[in-house]
Structures are given as C-alpha cells and as structure tokens.
C-alpha positions, 0 to 999 in steps of 0.5 A: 613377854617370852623372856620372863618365863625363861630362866638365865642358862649359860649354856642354853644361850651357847646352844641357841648361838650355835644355831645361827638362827638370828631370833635365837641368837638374840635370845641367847642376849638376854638369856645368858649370865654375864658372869659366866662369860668369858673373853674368847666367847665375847670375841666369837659372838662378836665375829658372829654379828651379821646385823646391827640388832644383833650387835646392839641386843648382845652389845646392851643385853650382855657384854656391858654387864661383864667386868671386861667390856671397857677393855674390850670396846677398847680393843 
C-alpha cells in the first residue's frame, strides 16, 4: 500500500489540498498530523467537500483525532 512509505507532513497535506485534484486530497486525509491542525483549517477543508468520500476519509482519517471535533461536529 502507497500510504505506509509516506511519512506524515503537515504541510505536504496542505500542498496536496491545495491542488483540488480529489485523489490528492484524500490523501493529504491520511497524510497530516492531527496535531497540527487547527480550527480555521477544519472549516476550509470542510468548505472544500465536493463529494461524500471526500467528507467521510477527512471526516475519519483526521478531524476526529483532533481535541476539537465534537465541538465542531456540534457547530
């Protein structure tokens, strides 16, 4: 599988997002610390969903892991 010769990269998931290609977006899902994220970027990626896979990857690969997500999901 691709993924596991990938290290985690904050900011080579941003750059991946950024593309608006769907495949590298999901991507950027499973490839960004959930540490490092914040709120406003949750909300822009969240602006961003075009499609139901896209939503549920970025919705269980990274936004759940965050200390925020409940007060989020609330929102």
């Amino acid at each position: 599988m691709l993924i596991k010769n990938i290290e985690k990269d904050h900011s080579l998931a941003n750059k991946l997002w950024q593309t608006g290609i769907h495949e590298a977006r999901l991507l950027a899902t499973m490839i960004d610390l959930p540490f490092q994220l914040d709120e406003s970027q949750m909300d822009r990626w969240a602006y961003d969903f075009d499609s139901r896979d896209l939503c549920d990857q970025c919705c269980s690969n990274l936004f759940d892991k965050t200390a925020f997500a409940y007060k989020k999901a609330y929102e």
